[in-house]
C-alpha positions in Angstrom: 0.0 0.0 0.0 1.1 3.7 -0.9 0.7 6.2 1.6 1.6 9.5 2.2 5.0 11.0 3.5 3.6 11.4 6.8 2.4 7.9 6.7 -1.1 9.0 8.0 -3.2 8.9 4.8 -3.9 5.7 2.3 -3.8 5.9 -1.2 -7.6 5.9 -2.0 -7.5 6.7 -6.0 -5.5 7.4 -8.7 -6.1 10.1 -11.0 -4.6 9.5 -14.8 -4.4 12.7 -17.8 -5.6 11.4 -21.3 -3.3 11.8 -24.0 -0.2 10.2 -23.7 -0.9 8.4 -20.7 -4.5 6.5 -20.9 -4.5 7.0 -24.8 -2.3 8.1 -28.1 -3.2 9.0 -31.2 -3.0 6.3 -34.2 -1.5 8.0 -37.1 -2.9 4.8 -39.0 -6.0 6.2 -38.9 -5.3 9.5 -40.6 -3.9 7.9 -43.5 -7.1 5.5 -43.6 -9.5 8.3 -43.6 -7.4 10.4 -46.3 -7.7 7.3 -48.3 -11.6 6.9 -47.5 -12.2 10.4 -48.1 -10.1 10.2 -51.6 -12.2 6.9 -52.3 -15.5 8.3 -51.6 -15.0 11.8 -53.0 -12.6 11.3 -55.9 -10.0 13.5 -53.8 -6.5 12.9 -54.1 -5.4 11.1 -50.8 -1.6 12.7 -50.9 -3.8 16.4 -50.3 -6.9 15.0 -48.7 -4.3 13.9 -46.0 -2.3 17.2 -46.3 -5.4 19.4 -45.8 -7.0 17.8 -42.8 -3.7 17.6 -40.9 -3.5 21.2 -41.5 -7.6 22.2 -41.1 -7.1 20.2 -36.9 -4.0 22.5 -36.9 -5.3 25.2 -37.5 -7.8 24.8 -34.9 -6.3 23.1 -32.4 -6.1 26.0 -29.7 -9.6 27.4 -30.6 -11.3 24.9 -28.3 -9.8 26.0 -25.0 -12.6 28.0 -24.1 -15.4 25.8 -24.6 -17.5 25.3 -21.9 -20.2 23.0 -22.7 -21.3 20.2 -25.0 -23.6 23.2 -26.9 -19.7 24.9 -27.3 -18.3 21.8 -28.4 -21.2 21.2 -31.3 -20.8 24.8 -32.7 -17.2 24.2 -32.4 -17.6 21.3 -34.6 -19.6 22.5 -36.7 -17.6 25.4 -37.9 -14.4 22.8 -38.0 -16.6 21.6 -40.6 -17.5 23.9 -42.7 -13.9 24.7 -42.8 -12.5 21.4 -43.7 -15.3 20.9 -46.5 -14.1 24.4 -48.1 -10.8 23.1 -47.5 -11.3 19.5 -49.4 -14.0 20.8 -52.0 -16.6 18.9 -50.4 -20.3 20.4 -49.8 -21.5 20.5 -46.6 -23.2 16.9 -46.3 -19.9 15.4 -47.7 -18.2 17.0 -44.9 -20.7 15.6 -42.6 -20.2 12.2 -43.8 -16.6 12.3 -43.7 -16.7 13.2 -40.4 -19.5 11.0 -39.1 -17.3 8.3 -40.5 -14.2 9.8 -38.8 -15.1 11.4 -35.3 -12.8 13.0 -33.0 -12.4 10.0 -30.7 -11.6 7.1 -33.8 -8.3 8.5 -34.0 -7.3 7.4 -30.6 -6.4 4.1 -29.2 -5.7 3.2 -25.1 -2.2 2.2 -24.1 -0.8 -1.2 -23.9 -2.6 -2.7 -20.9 -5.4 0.4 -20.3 -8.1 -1.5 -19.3 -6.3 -4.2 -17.4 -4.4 -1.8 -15.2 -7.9 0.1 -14.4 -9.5 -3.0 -13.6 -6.9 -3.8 -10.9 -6.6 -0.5 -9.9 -10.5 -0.9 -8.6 -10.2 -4.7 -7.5 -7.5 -3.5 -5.0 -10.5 -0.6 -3.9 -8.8 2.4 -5.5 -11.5 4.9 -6.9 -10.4 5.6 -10.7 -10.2 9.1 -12.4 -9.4 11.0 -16.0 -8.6 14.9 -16.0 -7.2 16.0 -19.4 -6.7 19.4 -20.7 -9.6 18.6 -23.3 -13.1 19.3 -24.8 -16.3 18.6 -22.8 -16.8 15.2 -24.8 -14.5 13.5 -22.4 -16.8 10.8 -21.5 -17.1 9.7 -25.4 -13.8 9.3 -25.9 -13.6 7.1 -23.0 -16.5 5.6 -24.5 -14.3 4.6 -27.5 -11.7 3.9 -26.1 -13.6 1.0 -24.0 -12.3 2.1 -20.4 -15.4 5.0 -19.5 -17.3 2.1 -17.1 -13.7 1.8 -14.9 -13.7 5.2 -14.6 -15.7 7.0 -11.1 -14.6 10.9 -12.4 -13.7 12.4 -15.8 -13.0 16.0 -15.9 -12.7 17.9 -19.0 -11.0 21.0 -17.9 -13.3 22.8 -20.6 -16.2 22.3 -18.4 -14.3 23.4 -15.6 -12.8 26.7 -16.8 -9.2 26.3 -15.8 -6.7 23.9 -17.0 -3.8 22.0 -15.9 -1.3 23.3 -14.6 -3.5 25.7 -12.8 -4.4 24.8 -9.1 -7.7 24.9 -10.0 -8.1 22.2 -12.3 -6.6 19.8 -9.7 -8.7 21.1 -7.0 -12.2 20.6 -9.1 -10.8 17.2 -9.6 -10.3 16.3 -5.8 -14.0 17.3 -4.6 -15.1 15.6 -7.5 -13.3 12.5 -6.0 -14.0 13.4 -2.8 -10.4 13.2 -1.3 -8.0 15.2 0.0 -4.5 15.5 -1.6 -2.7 13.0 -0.1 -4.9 10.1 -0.7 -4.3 10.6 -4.9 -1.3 9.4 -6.9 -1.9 11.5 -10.8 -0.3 10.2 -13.7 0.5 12.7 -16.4 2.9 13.1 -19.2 3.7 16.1 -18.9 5.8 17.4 -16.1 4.6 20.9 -15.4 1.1 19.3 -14.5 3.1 16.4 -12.4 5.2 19.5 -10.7 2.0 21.7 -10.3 0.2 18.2 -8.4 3.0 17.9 -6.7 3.0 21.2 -5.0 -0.4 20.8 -3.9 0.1 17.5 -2.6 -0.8 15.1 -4.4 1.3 12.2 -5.3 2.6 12.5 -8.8 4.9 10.8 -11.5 5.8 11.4 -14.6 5.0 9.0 -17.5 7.1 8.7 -20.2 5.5 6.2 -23.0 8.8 6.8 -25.6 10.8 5.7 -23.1 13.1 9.0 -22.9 12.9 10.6 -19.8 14.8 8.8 -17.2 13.5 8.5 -13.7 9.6 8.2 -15.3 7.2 5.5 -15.6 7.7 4.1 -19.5 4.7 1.7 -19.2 1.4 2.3 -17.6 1.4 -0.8 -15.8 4.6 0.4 -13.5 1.6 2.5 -11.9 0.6 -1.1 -10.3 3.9 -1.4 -8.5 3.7 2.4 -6.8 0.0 1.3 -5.6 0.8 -2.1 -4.1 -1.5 -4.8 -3.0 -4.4 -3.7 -1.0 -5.5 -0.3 0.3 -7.4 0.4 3.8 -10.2 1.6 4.4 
């Protein structure tokens, strides 16, 4: 069992970011929907590829400040019409390309996801998600076949502050219903890990390129900081 420096508090949950830690993006699944989108529409795949990589680039900051799923649809929506001006596609072929090809298809979980979840809750530890992310958290969990392990997922989106701000870490521990000490967070990214750390909450780095030394470089190495039971 983990517990805290003191020695006074249990581990009671572990609390895990998305993106590079629960999940990664498949690059496979890019090129498959340039080549679907080149099949369907009589695009070339070479630029079909090109100009979606660039239309998600092009708005990949503009959904920090969403703050509901009504955000998120508009958002969506104007992605859309984008891309299809983009590609030369009308507006329903831009819906079917990306009915076909939602957000969450292009991720996959981690070697071991759901395994390490599921014996994270066998040994009694409540399991939570908080990304830096848009309100449709829970679909992409969905997808990626872990939501029904998972007690708390926070969007910071919804929340109106993200990581590494306090704030995001402190929505996320009344959501759980724990105080600091009782959760280990899992994050890739070491200002967030730094920024938990400060308000004391157990955190490590994970490192799934295996570059960083000192870091977790599989998401099972989270079992061995847990350890067998927990009390309580």
């Amino acid at each position: 069992m983990m517990t805290s420096p003191s020695g006074t508090v249990p581990l009671r949950a572990v609390l895990f970011d998305r993106d590079d830690t629960l999940a990664r993006t498949d690059p496979g699944v890019y090129r498959e929907a340039a080549l679907w989108a080149a099949s369907r529409f009589g695009l070339d795949a070479r630029e079909a590829g090109q100009r979606m990589a660039e239309g998600w680039a092009a708005h990949a900051e503009a959904w920090w400040h969403l703050r509901s799923d009504e955000d998120e649809a508009a958002f969506w929506d104007n992605y859309r019409a984008d891309l299809g001006r983009a590609l030369g596609l009308t507006d329903g072929q831009a819906q079917e390309l990306m009915a076909a090809y939602p957000y969450e298809r292009f991720m996959k979980p981690v070697e071991d996801a759901r395994a390490v979840l599921e014996t994270l809750r066998a040994r009694g530890l409540k399991v939570g998600v908080l990304s830096n992310t848009l309100p449709s958290i829970g679909r992409t969990l969905e997808a990626l076949g872990l939501a029904d392990l998972v007690d708390v997922a926070i969007a910071t989106c919804t929340v109106g502050v993200h990581k590494p701000e306090p704030g995001a870490f402190e929505f996320a521990l009344d959501a759980l219903g724990l105080p600091a000490g009782a959760v280990l967070f899992v994050d890739d990214r070491l200002e967030n890990v730094e920024a938990a750390r400060a308000l004391g909450l157990r955190a490590v780095l994970i490192d799934l390129d295996g570059r960083v030394a000192g870091a977790l470089h599989r998401l099972s190495d989270v079992l061995a900081l847990v350890g067998d039971s927990v009390e309580g």
